[in-house]
GUVEXTOR-804888 format. One record per residue (C-alpha): residue in one letter; residue number from 0; y negated, x negated, z negated. Coordinates in nm, 4 decimals. Layout:
REM residues N
REC   residu   num          v          u          w
REC        A   NUM          Y          X          Z
...
//
This chain:
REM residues 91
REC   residu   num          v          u          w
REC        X     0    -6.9374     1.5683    -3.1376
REC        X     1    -6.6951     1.8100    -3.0089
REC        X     2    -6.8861     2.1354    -2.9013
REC        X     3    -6.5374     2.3210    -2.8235
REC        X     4    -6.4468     2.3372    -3.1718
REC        X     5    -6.3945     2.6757    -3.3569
REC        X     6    -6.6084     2.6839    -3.6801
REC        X     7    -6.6572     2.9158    -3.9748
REC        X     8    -6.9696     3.0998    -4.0926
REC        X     9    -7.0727     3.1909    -4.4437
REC        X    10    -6.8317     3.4520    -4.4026
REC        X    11    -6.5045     3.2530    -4.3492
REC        X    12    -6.4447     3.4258    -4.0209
REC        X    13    -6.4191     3.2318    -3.6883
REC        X    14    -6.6979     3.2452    -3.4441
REC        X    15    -6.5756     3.4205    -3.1580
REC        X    16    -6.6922     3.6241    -2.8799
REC        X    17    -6.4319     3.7923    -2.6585
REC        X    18    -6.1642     3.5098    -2.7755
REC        X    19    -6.3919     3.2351    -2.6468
REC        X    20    -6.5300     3.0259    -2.9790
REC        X    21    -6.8878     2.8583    -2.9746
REC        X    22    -7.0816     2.6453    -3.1936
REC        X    23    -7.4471     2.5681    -3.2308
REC        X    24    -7.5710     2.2516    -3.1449
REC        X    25    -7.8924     2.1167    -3.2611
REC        X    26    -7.9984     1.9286    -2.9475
REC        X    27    -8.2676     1.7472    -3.1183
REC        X    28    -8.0041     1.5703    -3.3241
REC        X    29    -7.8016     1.4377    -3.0434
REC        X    30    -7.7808     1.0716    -2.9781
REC        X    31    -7.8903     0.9574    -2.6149
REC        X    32    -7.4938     0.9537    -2.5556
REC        X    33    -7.4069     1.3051    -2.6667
REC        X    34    -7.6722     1.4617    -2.5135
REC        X    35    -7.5195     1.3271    -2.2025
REC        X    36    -7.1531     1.4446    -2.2408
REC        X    37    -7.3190     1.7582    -2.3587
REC        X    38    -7.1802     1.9936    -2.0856
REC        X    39    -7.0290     1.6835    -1.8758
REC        X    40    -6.7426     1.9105    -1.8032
REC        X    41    -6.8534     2.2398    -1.7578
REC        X    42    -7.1223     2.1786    -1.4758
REC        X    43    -7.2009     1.9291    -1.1967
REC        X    44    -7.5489     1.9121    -1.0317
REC        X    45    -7.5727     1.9260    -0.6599
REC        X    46    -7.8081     1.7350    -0.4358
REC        X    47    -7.8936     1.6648    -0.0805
REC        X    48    -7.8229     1.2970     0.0055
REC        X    49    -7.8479     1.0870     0.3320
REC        X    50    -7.4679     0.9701     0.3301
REC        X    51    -7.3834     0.7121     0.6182
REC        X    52    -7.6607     0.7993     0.8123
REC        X    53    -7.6110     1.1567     0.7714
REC        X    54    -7.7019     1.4552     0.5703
REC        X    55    -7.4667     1.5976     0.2777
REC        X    56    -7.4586     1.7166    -0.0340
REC        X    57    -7.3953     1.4696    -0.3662
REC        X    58    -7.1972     1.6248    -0.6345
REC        X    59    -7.2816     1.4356    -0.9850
REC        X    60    -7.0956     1.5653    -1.3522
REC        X    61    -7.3777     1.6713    -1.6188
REC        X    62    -7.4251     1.2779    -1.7429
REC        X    63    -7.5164     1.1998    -1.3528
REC        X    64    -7.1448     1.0289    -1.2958
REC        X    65    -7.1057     1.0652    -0.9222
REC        X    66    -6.8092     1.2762    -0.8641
REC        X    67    -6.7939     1.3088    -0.4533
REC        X    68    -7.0210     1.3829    -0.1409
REC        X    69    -6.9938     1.7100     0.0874
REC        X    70    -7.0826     1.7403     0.4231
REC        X    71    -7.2344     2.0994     0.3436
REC        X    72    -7.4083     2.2730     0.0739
REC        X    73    -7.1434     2.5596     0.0250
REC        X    74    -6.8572     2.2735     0.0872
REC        X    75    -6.9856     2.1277    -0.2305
REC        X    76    -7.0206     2.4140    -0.4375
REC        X    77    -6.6659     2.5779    -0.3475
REC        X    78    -6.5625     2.2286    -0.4953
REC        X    79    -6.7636     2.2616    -0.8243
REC        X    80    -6.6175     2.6173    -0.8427
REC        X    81    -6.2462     2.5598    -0.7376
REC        X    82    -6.2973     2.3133    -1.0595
REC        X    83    -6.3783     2.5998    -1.3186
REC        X    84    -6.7313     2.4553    -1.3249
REC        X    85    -7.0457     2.5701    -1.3280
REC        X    86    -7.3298     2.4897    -1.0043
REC        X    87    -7.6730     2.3723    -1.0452
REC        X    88    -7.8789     2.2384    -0.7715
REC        X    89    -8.1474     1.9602    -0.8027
REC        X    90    -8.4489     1.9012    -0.5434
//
């Protein structure tokens, strides 16, 4: 599965939106493993963590890989952002 790649309609033409190409994905139809790299590099979920003994904020990819801790909440999403990805906190 490979969500990035350009496909035709009934028409023949590409389908693009201001030069960027998407595809529909029927999520029901995903395996347990692509639903999980589904987005896996477009957006990371933040969380608050106790880390050593103190507060921060966990940064995670989309299929829950840890990717690093931050000490503060706009720490870790200037990360996610200086990235090209997307932010989305968890409780």
């Amino acid at each position: 599965m490979n969500v990035n790649t350009p496909t035709e309609n009934d028409d023949g033409d590409d389908d693009a939106v201001d030069g960027v190409v998407t595809q529909m994905v029927n999520v029901r139809a995903l395996t347990p493993m692509q639903f999980a790299q589904l987005g896996v590099k477009q957006v990371a979920y933040v969380k608050p963590v106790i880390f050593n003994g103190a507060p921060g904020f966990a940064i995670h990819a989309a299929d829950g890989s840890p990717m690093a801790v931050a000490p503060q909440l706009d720490t870790a999403i200037g990360a996610i952002l200086q990235h090209d990805m997307m932010a989305a906190l968890v409780h």
